[in-house]
Structures are given as structure tokens and as C-alpha cells.
C-alpha positions in Angstrom: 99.1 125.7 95.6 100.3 124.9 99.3 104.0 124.1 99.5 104.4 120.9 101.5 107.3 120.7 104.3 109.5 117.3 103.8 107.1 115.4 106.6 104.0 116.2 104.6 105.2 115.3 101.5 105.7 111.3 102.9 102.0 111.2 104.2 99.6 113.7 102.0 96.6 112.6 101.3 97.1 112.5 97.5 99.8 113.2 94.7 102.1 116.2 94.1 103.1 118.7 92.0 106.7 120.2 91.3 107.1 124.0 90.2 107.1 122.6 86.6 103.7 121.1 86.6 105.4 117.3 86.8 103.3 115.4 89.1 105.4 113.2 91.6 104.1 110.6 94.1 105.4 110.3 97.8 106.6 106.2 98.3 108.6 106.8 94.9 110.5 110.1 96.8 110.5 108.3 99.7 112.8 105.7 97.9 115.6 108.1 97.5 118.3 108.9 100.1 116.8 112.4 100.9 114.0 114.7 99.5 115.3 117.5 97.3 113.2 119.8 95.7 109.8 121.8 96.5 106.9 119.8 95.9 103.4 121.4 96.2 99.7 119.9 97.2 97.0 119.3 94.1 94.2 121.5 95.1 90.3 121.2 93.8 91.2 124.3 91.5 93.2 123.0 89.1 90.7 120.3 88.3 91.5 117.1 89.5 89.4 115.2 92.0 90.5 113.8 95.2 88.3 111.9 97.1 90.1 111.9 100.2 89.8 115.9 100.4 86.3 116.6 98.6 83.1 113.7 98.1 82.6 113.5 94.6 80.7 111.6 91.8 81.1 110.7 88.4 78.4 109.6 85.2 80.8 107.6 84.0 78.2 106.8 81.0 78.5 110.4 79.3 82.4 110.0 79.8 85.0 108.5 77.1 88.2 109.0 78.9 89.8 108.9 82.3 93.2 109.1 84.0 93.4 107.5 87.3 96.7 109.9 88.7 99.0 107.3 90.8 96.5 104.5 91.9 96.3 102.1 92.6 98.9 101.6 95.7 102.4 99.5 95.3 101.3 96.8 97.0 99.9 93.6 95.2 97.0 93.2 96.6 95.9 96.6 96.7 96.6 96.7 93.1 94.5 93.8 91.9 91.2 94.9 94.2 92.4 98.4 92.7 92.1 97.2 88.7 88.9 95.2 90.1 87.7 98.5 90.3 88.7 99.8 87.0 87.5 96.8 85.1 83.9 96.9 86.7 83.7 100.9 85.3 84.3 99.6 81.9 81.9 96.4 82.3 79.3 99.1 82.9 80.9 101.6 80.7 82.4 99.8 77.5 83.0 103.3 75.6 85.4 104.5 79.0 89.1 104.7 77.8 91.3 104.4 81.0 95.1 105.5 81.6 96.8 104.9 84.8 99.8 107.3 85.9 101.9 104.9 88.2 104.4 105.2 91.0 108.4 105.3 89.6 109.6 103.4 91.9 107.0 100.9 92.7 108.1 97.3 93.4 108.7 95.0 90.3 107.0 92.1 91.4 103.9 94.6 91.7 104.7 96.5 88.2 104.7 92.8 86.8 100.7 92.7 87.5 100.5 96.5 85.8 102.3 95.0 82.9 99.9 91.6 82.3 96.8 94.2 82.8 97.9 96.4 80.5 95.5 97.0 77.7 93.3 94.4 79.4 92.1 96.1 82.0 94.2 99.9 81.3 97.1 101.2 79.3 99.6 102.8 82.2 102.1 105.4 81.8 105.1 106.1 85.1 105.2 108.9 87.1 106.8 112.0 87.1 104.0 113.0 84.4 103.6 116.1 83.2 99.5 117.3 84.4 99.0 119.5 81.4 99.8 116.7 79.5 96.7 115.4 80.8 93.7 116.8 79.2 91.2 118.7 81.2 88.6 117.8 79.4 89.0 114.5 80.6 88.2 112.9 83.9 91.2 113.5 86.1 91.3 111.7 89.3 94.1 111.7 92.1 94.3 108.2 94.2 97.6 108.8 95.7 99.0 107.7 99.0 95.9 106.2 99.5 96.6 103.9 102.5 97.0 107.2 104.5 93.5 108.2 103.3 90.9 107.0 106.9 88.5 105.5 104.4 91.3 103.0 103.5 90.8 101.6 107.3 87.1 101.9 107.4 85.8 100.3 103.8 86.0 96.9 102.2 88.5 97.7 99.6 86.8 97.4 96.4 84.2 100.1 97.8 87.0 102.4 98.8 88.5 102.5 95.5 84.9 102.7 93.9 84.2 105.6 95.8 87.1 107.3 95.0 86.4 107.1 91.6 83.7 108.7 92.3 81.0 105.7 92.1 78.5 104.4 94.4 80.0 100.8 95.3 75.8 99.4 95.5 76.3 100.2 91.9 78.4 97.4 91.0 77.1 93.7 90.9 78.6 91.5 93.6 80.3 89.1 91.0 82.5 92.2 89.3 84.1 92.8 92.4 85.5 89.1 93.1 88.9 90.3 90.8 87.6 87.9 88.2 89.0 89.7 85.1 92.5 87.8 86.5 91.0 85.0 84.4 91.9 87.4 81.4 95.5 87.4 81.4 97.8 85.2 79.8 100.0 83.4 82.5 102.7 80.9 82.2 102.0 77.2 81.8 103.1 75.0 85.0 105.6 72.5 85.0 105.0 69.0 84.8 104.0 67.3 87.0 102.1 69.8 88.5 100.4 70.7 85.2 97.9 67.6 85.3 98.0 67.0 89.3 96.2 68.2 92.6 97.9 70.7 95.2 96.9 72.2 98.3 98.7 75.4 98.5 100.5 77.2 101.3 101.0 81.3 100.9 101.7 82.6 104.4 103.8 85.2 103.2 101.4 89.1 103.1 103.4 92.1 102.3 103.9 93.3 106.0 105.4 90.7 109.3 102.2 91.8 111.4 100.2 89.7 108.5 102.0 87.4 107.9 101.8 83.4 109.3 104.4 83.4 111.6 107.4 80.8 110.6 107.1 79.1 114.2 103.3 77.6 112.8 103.7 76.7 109.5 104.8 72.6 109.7 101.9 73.2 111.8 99.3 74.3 109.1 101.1 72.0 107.0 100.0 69.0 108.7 96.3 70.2 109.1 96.3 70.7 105.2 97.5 67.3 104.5 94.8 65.8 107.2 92.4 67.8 105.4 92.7 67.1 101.9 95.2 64.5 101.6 97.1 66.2 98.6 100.7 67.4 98.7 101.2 71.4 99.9 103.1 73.3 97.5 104.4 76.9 99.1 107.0 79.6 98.8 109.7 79.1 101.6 111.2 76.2 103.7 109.2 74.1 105.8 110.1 70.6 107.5 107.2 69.1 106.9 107.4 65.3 104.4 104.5 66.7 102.7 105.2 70.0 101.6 107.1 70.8 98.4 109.2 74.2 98.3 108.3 75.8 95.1 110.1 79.3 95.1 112.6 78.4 92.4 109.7 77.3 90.0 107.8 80.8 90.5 110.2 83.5 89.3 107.5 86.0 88.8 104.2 87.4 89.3 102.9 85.7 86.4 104.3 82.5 87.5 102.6 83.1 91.3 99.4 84.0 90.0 99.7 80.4 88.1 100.3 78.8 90.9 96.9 79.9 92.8 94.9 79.7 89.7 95.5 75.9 89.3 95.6 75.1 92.8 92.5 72.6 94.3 92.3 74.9 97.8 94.9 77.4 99.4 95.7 78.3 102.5 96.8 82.1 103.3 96.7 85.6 105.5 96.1 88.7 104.6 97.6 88.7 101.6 97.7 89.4 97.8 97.4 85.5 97.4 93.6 86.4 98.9 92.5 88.3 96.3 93.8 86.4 93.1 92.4 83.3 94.8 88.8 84.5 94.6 89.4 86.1 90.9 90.4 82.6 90.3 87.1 80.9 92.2 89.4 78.5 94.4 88.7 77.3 97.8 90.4 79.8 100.7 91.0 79.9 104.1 92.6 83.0 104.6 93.9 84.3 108.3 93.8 87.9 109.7 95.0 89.8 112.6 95.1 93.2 112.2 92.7 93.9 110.1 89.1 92.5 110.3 88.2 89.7 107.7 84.9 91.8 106.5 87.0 94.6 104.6 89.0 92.5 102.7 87.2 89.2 101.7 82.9 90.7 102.2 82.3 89.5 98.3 84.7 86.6 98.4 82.0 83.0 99.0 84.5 80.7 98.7 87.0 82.4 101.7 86.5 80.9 104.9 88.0 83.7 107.1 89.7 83.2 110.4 90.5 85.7 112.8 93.1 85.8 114.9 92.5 89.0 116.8 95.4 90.8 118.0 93.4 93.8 119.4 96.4 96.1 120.3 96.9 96.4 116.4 93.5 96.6 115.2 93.4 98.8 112.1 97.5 98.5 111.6 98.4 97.9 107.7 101.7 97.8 108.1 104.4 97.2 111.1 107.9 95.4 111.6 108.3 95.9 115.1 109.7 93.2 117.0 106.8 93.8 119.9 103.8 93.5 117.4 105.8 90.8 115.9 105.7 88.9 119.4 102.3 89.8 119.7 101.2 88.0 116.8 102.9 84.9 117.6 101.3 85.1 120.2 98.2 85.1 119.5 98.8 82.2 116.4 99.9 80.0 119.0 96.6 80.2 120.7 94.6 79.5 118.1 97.0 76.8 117.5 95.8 75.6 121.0 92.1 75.3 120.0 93.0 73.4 116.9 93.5 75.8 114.5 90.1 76.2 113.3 87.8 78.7 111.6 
């Protein structure tokens, strides 16, 4: 096995492996103050498949088990078009027994979805795991770091984590790849009076600034909503707006914000995890991007009308902070602001 230096280990192309056999995964070691320790590269030998490194396929048909080693990402959204894929293996392949080895130190808000899908969709198990531990008789497959992999930037989603478990994404029906096993899980009731009463709601929030609806907009797209549908806008943060409702205190947790979509009459959003449960929910979308083009996230997704607002120095950027893309994206909000705001 190649020993990694302590830059490789933050942007390898899959998961690792510690003199012991233990596999790690890179954002968890990336958490702590400093990387101690010699952590090696999983290589074809020792029989686990990596997309990202070697094309592969898999009949899952003559298969009864397999471990999926740290997918699927620790972002939300990732991780529902990620158990999307999952779930459509086992619609095919009812006899497939799946187990998901999962980042430490992922975000809670994101384990939260892990722990409604579990059993549902997979049984999961944390990292460090130990690989012999995992039987090689078994399908063993590594999706780790995967937003480092250049088929992340390149593929609709679903198809990137269907081809890196080694399927053929023309495979799948349409329908299975809309996130709709989210209707499976057992979420919280809403409070009254919004359990018998018609919202519009407002998620600008995505995991990232460069994605995300910039504050300076927002009464804005309030107002539009309210033209539009004449129902009160329910969101997560403050707005001055007399139509819009702040409702972070009544959405504690993921199960709660996943609630909050499924019941909603239409949404409003970015490029966001809030995408994604919408259409595993069915419910009108208009959904804004910037970075990233509309046709890789929201391809099988009818009822998302996309809107792009093209910020072409970031094309293909996931993730960023900086205050000059920042800037740029206002920017570029404010004029599609000037043309109305529309699709």
C-alpha cells in the first residue's frame, strides 16, 4: 500500500487505511487539530472497488450482500441522492443486504437522515472500521471523498453515485431516482396551525455561501411568492417581510425540516438539500443555481423549475466562502432581480 503525505490524505480520491487494517476517512481527520498517524491508500489488490481509480461493474442480481465503505458524503443533499441510489439497487435487487460504513465526524444534522434511513433504506455502522471485519466475499465498495472525484463535477448526481456502484445509471427507471423512498420514513407531525393549512416555503439556505440566496434578496423573493400564490411563506431565518413567518425554532431537526417540505403547497430554494427532499416529496420547486448548472442536480426532477443565475467565474465550484465569490454572486442575484426575477 502507498503511504500518503498529510496533503494527500485531505484530498484522495477514496478512503484510508491505518497500519492496523482500521479504515479512516479524510473530512473526519480533517476535523481534528492536526493529523497524526500514517495512513495508507486502498489499492485494487486488496479487493475493494473504487470507481474513481478503476471502471467497474457489478450483477447485483447474483449478489446478497454489500458494504458501501464511507459514502455517501456529509453533506445533506449529497446523502439523500446518495441513499436514492442504494434504494433503487434494492428495488431491482430485493435479496441485496446493504451496510454503510460512515464518516466519524460527519455533521449531526446529516447523521440525523442516516438514522431515519436506517434499516429502511441500509443498516450503517461509523468509521474507523476494521476492513477484515468486512467479508471479502462480499461486495466491497470505496465511495470516499467523493466530491474530489472529476465525475462528481461532470454527472447528474444520482448517475455518479450509480456508477460508482458499479451500475449503468440507463438501468434505473426515471421515477427511482426522484429520492422518493423519503416518503418512507416516519417524520414528526407539524404543529397546529400549520398541520391543516397551506404554506409557500422559503429555503435559501445550501450548505456552502457561493449557493446560497444571498440575505440582501430574500424580502425580495418573499414578496414574489406572496404575489404568486397568495399563501403565507414559512422559512428558516429573519426576513422583514409582513408575510413571511420565521420558523427555525419549530424545526429543531432534520426530521422536523424534512416535515416541513413534505407538507408544504410549493417551495422556493437554491442548490440545496431542500431540492432534493422536495422532489422525493412530489412538491412544486423553483430551485436557483449559480455555480453549478441546473441539469446535474435536478435532470429527473418534473416538478423543479430551475433558474440559473450564472456566475461563470465559478462554474463547476461546490464549495467556497470567499468574500470575492461571495460578491460575485450578489452580484449576479441582483441582476436577475432586475429582470424580474424570473425563470
Amino acid at each position: 500500500m502507498m503511504k500518503l503525505a498529510n496533503n494527500d490524505i485531505l484530498f484522495h480520491r477514496g478512503s484510508l487505511l491505518d497500519a492496523e487494517g482500521m479504515i479512516f476517512d479524510s473530512y473526519s481527520l480533517e476535523q481534528d487539530a492536526e493529523i497524526r498517524g500514517n495512513y495508507y491508500a486502498m489499492s485494487r489488490e486488496i479487493g475493494v472497488a473504487n470507481a474513481s481509480q478503476w471502471p467497474f461493474s457489478v450483477d447485483y442480481a447474483s449478489q446478497h450482500r454489500l458494504h458501501i465503505i464511507n459514502g455517501m458524503g456529509v453533506s445533506l443533499g449529497d446523502s439523500i441522492i446518495g441513499l436514492t441510489a442504494i434504494r433503487a439497487l434494492r428495488y431491482l435487487n430485493p435479496q441485496l443486504a446493504t451496510t454503510l460504513y460512515r464518516p466519524a465526524k460527519a455533521p449531526d444534522y446529516v447523521e440525523q437522515l442516516y438514522r431515519l434511513a436506517d434499516s429502511i433504506v441500509t443498516q450503517c455502522r461509523p468509521l474507523p472500521f476494521s476492513l477484515q471485519a468486512i467479508d471479502a466475499r462480499d461486495v466491497r465498495i470505496d465511495i470516499g471523498n467523493h466530491v474530489f472525484w472529476p465525475d462528481f463535477s461532470t454527472l447528474p448526481m444520482i448517475d455518479f453515485f450509480l456508477t460508482a456502484l458499479g451500475v449503468d445509471p440507463k438501468e434505473i427507471p426515471d421515477e427511482w431516482k426522484r429520492n422518493t423512498w423519503l416518503q418512507e420514513l416516519a417524520l414528526p407531525c407539524l404543529p397546529s396551525p400549520w398541520n391543516n393549512r397551506d404554506y409557500v416555503l422559503f429555503c435559501p439556505q445550501a450548505s456552502t455561501p457561493i449557493r446560497t440566496i444571498p440575505a440582501e434578496v430574500h424580502a425580495h423573493v418573499i414578496e414574489k411568492l406572496w404575489q404568486q400564490y397568495a399563501l403565507p411563506v414559512l422559512g428558516f431565518g429573519d426576513v422583514n417581510h409582513a408575510q413571511y413567518i420565521d420558523i427555525r425554532n419549530l424545526s429543531p431537526d432534520t426530521g422536523h425540516f424534512l416535515a416541513w417540505i413534505k407538507h408544504a403547497s410549493a417551495m422556493l430554494t437554491c442548490d440545496s438539500a431542500a431540492v432534493h427532499a422536495a422532489a422525493g416529496f412530489d412538491i412544486p420547486t423553483q430551485a436557483y443555481f449559480t455555480s453549478i448548472e441546473p441539469e446535474l442536480r435536478i435532470r429527473d426532477y418534473p416538478r423543479c423549475q430551475p433558474v440559473f443565475v450564472a456566475v461563470p467565474e465559478l462554474a463547476h465550484l461546490h464549495s467556497s466562502a470567499q468574500a470575492s465569490h461571495i460578491e460575485l454572486v450578489k452580484l449576479a442575484y441582483q441582476r436577475v432581480i432586475n429582470g424580474n426575477l424570473t425563470p
